[in-house]
TORLOBA-39908 format. One record per residue (C-alpha): residue number from 1; residue in one letter; z, x, y. Coordinates in steps of 0.25 Angstrom, whole numbers, padded with zeros to 4 digits. Layout:
<k=NUM&r=A&zz=Z&xx=X&yy=Y>
...
//
This chain:
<k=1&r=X&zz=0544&xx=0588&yy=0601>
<k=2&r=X&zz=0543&xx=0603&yy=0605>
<k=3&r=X&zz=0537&xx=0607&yy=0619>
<k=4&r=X&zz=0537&xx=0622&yy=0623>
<k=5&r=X&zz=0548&xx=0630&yy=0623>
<k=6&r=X&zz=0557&xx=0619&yy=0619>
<k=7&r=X&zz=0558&xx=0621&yy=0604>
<k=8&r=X&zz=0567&xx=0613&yy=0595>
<k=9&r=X&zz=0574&xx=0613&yy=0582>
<k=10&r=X&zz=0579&xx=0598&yy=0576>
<k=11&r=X&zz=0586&xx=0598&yy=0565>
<k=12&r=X&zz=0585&xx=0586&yy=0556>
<k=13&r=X&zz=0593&xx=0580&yy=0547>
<k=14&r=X&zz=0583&xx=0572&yy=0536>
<k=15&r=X&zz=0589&xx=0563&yy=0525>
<k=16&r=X&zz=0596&xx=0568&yy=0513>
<k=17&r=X&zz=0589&xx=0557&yy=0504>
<k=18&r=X&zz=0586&xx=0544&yy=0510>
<k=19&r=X&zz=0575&xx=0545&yy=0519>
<k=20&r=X&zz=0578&xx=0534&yy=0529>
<k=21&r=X&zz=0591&xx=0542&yy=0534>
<k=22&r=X&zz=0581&xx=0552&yy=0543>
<k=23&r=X&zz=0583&xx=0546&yy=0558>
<k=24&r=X&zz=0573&xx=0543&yy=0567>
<k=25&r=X&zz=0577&xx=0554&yy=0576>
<k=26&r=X&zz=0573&xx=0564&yy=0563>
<k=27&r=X&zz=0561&xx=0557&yy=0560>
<k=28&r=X&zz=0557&xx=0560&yy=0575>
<k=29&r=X&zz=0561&xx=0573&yy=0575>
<k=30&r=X&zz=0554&xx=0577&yy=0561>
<k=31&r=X&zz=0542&xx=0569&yy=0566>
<k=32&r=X&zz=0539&xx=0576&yy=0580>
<k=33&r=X&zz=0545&xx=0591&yy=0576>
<k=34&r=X&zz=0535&xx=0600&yy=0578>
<k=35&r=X&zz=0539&xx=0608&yy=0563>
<k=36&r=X&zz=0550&xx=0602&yy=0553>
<k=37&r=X&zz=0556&xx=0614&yy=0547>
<k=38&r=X&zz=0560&xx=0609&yy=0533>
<k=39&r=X&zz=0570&xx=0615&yy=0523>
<k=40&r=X&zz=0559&xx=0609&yy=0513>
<k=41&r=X&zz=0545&xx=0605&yy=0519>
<k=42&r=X&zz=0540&xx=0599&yy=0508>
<k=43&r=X&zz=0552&xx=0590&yy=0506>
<k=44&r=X&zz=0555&xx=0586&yy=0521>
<k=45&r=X&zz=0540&xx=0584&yy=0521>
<k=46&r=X&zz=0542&xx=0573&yy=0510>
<k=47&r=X&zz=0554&xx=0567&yy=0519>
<k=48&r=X&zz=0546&xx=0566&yy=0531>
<k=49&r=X&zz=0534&xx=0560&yy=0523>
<k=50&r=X&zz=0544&xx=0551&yy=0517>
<k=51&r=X&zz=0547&xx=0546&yy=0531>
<k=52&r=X&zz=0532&xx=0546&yy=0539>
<k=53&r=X&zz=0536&xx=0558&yy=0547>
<k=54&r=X&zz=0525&xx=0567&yy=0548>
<k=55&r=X&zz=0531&xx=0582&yy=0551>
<k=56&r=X&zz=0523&xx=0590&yy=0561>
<k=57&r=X&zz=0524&xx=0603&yy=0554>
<k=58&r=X&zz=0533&xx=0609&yy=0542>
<k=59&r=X&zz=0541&xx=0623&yy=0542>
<k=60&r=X&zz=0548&xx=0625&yy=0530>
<k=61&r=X&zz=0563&xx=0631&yy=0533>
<k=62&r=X&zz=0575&xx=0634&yy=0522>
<k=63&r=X&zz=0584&xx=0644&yy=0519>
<k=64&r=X&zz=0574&xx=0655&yy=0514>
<k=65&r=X&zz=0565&xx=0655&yy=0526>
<k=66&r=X&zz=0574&xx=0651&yy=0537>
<k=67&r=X&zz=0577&xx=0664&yy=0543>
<k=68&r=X&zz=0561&xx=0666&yy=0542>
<k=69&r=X&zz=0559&xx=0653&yy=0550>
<k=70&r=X&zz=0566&xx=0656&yy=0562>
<k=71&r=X&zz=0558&xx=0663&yy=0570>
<k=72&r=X&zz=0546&xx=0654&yy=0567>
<k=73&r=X&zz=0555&xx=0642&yy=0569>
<k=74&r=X&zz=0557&xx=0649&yy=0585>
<k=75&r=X&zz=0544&xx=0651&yy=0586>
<k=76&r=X&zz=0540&xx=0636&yy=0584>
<k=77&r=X&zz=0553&xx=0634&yy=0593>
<k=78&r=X&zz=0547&xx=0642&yy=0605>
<k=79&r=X&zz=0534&xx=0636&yy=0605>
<k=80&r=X&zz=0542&xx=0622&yy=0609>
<k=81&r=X&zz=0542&xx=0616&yy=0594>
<k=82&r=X&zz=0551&xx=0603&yy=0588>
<k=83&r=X&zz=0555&xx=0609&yy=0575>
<k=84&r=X&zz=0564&xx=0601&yy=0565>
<k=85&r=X&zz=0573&xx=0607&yy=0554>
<k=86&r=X&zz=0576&xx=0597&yy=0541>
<k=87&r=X&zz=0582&xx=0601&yy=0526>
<k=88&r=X&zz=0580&xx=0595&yy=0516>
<k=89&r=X&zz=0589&xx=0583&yy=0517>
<k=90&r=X&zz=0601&xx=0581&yy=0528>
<k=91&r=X&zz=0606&xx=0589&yy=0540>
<k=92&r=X&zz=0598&xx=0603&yy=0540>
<k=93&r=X&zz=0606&xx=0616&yy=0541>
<k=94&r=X&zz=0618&xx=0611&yy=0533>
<k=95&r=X&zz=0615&xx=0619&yy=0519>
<k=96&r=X&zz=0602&xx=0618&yy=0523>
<k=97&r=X&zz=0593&xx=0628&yy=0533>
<k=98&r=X&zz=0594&xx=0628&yy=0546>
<k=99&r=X&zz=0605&xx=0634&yy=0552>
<k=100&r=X&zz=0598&xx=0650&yy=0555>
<k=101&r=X&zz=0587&xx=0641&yy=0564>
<k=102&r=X&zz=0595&xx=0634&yy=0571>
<k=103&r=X&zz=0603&xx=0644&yy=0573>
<k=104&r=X&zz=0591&xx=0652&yy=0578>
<k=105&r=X&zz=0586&xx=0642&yy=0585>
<k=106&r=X&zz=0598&xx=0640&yy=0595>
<k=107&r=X&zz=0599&xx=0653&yy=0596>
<k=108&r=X&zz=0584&xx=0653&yy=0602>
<k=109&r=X&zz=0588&xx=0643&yy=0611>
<k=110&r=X&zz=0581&xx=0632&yy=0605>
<k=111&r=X&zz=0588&xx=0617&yy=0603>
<k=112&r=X&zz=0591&xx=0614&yy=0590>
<k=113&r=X&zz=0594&xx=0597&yy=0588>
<k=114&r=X&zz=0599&xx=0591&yy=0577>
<k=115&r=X&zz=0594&xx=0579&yy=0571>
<k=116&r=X&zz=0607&xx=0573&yy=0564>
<k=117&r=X&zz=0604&xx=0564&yy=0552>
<k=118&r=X&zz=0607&xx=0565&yy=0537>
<k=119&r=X&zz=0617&xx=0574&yy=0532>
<k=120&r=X&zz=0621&xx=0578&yy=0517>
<k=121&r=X&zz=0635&xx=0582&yy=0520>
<k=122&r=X&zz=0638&xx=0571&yy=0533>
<k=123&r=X&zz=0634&xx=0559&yy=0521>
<k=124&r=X&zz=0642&xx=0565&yy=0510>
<k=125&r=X&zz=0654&xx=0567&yy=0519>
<k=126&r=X&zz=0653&xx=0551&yy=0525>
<k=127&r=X&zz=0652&xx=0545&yy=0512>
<k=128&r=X&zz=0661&xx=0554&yy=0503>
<k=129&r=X&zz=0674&xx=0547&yy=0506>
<k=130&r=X&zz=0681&xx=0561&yy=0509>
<k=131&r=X&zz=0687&xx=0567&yy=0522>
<k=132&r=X&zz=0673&xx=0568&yy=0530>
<k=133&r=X&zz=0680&xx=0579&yy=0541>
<k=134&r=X&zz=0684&xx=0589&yy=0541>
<k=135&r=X&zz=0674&xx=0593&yy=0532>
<k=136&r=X&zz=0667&xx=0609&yy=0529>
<k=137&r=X&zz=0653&xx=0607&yy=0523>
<k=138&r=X&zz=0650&xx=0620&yy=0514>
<k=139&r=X&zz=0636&xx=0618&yy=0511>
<k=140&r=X&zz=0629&xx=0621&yy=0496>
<k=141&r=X&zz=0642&xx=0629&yy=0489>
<k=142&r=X&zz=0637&xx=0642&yy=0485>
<k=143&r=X&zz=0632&xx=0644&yy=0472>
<k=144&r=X&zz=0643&xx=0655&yy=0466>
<k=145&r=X&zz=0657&xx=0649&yy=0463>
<k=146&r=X&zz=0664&xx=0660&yy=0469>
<k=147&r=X&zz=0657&xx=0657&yy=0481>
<k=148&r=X&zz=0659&xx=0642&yy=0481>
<k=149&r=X&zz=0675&xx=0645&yy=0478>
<k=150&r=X&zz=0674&xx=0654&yy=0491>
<k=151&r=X&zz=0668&xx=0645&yy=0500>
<k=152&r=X&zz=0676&xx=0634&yy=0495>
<k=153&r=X&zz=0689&xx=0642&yy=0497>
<k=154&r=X&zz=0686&xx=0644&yy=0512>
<k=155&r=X&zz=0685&xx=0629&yy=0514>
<k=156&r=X&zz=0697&xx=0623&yy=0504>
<k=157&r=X&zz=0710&xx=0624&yy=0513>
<k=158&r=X&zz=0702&xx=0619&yy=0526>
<k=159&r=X&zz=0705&xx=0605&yy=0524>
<k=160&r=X&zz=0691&xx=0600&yy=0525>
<k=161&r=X&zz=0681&xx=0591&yy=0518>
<k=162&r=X&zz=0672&xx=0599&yy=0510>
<k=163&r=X&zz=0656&xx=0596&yy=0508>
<k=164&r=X&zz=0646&xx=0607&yy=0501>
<k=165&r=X&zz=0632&xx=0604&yy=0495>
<k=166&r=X&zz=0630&xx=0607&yy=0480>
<k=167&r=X&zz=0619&xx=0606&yy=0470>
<k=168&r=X&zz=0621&xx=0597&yy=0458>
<k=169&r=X&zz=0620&xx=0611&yy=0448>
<k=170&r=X&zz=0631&xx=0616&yy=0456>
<k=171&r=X&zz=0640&xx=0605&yy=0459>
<k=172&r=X&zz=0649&xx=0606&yy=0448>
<k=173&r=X&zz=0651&xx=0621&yy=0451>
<k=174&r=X&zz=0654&xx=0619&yy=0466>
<k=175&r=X&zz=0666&xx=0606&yy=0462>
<k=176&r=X&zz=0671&xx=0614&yy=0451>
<k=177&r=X&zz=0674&xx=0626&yy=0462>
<k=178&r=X&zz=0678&xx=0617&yy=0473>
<k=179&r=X&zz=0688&xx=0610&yy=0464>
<k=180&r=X&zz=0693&xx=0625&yy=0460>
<k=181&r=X&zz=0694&xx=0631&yy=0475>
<k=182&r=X&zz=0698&xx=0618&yy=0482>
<k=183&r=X&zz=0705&xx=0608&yy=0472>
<k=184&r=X&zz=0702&xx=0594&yy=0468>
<k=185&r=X&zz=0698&xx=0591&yy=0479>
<k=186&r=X&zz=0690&xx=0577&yy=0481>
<k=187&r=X&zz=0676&xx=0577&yy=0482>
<k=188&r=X&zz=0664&xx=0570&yy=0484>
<k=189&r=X&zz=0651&xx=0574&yy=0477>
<k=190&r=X&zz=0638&xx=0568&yy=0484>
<k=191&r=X&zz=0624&xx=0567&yy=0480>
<k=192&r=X&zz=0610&xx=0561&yy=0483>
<k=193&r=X&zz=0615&xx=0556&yy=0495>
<k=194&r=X&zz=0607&xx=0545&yy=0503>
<k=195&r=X&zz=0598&xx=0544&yy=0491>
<k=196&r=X&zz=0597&xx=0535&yy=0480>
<k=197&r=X&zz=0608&xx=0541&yy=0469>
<k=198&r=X&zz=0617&xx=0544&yy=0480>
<k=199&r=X&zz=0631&xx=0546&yy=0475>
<k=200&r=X&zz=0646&xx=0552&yy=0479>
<k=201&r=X&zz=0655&xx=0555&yy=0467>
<k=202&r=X&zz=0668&xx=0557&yy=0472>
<k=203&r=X&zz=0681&xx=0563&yy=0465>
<k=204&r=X&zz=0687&xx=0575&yy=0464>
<k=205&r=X&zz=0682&xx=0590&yy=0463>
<k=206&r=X&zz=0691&xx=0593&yy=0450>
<k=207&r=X&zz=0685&xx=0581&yy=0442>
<k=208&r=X&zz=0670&xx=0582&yy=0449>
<k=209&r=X&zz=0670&xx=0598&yy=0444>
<k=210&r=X&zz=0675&xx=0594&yy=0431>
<k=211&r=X&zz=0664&xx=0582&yy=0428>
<k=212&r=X&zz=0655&xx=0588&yy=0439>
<k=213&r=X&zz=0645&xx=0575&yy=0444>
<k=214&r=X&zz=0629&xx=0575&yy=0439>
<k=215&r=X&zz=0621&xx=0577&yy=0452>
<k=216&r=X&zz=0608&xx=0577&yy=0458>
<k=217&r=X&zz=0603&xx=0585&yy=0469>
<k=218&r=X&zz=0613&xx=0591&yy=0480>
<k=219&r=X&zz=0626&xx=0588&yy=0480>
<k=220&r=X&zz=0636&xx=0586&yy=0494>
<k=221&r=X&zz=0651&xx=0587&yy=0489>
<k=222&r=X&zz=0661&xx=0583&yy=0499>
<k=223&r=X&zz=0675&xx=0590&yy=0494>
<k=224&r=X&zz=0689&xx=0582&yy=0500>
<k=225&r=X&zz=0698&xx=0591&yy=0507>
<k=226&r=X&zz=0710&xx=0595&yy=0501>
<k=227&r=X&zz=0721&xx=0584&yy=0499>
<k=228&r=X&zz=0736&xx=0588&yy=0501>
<k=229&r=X&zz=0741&xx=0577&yy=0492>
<k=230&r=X&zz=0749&xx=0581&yy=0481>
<k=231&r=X&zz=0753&xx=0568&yy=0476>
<k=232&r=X&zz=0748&xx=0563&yy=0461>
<k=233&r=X&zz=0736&xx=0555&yy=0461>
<k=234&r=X&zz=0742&xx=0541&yy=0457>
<k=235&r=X&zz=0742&xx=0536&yy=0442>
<k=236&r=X&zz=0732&xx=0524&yy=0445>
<k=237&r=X&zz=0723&xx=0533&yy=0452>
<k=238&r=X&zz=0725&xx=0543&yy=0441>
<k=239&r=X&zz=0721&xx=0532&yy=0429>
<k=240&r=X&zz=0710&xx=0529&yy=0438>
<k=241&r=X&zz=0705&xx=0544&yy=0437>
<k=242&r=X&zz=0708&xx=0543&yy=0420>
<k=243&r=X&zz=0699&xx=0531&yy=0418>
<k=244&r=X&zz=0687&xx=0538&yy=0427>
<k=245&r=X&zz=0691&xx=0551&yy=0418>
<k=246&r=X&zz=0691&xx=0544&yy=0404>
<k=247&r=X&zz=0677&xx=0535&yy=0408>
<k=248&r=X&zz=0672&xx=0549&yy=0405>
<k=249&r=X&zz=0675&xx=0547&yy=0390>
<k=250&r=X&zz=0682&xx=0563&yy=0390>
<k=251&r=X&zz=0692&xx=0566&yy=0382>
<k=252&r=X&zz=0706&xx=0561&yy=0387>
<k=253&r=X&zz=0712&xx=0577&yy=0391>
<k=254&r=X&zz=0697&xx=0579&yy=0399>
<k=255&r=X&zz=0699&xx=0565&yy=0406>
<k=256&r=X&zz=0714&xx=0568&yy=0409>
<k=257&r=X&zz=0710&xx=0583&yy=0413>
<k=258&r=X&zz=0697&xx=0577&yy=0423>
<k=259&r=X&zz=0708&xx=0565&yy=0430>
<k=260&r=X&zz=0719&xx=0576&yy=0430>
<k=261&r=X&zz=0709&xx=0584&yy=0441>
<k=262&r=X&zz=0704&xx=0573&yy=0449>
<k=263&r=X&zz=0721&xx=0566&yy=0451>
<k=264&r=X&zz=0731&xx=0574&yy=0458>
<k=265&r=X&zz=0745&xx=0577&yy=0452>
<k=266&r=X&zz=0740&xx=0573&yy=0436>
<k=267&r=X&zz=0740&xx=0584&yy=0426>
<k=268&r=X&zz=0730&xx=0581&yy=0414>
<k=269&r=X&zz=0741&xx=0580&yy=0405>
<k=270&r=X&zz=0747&xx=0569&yy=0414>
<k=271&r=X&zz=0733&xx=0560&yy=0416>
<k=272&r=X&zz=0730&xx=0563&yy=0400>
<k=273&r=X&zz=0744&xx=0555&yy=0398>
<k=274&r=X&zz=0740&xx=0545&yy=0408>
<k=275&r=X&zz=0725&xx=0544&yy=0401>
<k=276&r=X&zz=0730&xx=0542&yy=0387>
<k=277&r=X&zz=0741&xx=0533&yy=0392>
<k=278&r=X&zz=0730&xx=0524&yy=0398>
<k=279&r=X&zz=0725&xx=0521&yy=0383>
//
């Protein structure tokens, strides 16, 4: 793929689970680049095996050695090579490494070319039955809660879709600060996606932080944009809520207090009535 003095950088989208979702076009390009440059050499090495493709050579670029990498990676460039740039899993660049070498890379007058395929937050938003656009995607929420709230105030009033990356230690953490800064907000917590335990367990941030879901692996949330609707939620959706809530076997003032945060317009004194009433 590479001839003198026309270098070129591809970057790759690879699958985020389910092998068979690499295109041809990737498998081409991961097949005849000169060097892949993988976030994870080992593991990437284990997809291509997976798949038949046999790499022509490995360079090993994350986000300790990216800045490091550059100039080698120009080097290979000037001398005319096809070099390829995947993560882990999905679209490179997006909370992943990348961004400072292409940047470089254009600036050095070489042609960067995407390679379009998978992509964590593009799947979670097309199947999480929220408004898709417009949306703001954040990235992995950083790891101190007054930093979350900060990040998360400069986003709340904007009237967009929110998606961020979390890991399953952290995810109780970041919905409980979300609901705090942002309100009970609907939300969509994704996971395993395109695998075999895929799963999207919607509801709203309120209840999720309160009973926050067991998860494995990393964790896409799609947050639902603010909803200026101040009507009460209506009584048969509100019984519905009770009987999820009280499936729970709690006691009733923790099942009237977990509905009264997922309704709209119901005080827990109110849906503790309407749930002792029901008996």
């Amino acid at each position: 793929m590479g001839d003198a003095g026309n270098g070129r950088l591809y970057v790759v989208a690879t699958p985020l689970g389910d092998v068979t979702d690499l295109s041809p076009r990737a498998a081409r390009v991961l097949a005849e680049a000169d060097v892949v440059l993988a976030e994870d050499t080992r593991r990437t090495g284990l997809l291509l095996k997976r798949l038949g493709i046999v790499a022509r050579g490995f360079l090993s670029l994350h986000e300790h050695n990216e800045q490091a990498r550059r100039d080698w990676v120009l080097g290979l460039l000037s001398q005319g090579k096809a070099l390829a740039l995947v993560s882990d899993a999905g679209t490179p660049l997006l909370s992943d490494p990348g961004y400072l070498l292409v940047r470089a890379c254009r600036e050095a007058g070489y042609p960067v070319t995407p390679v379009p395929g998978p992509s964590a937050v593009a799947a979670a938003l097309s199947a999480a039955g929220l408004p898709p656009y417009p949306f703001t995607f954040l990235g992995f929420l950083p790891r101190k809660t007054s930093d979350i709230r900060r990040l998360l105030e400069k986003h709340a009033a904007t009237g967009a879709t929110l998606v961020f990356f979390e890991r399953k230690t952290r995810l109780g953490k970041a919905l409980a600060v979300a609901a705090l800064v942002l309100g009970d907000r609907e939300c969509v917590v994704a996971r395993e996606m395109t695998k075999t335990f895929e799963e999207f367990l919607s509801g709203r941030l309120a209840a999720m932080a309160a009973n926050p879901p067991e998860v494995l692996g990393e964790i896409t949330v799609v947050v639902g944009p603010a909803v200026d609707d101040d009507r009460p939620t209506p009584e048969g959706e509100v019984r519905r809520v009770i009987e999820e809530e009280a499936a729970k076997g709690l006691k009733p003032k923790e099942t009237a207090r977990l509905v009264a945060a997922r309704v709209r317009g119901w005080s827990a004194a109110r849906v503790y009535e309407a749930l002792v009433a029901r008996n």
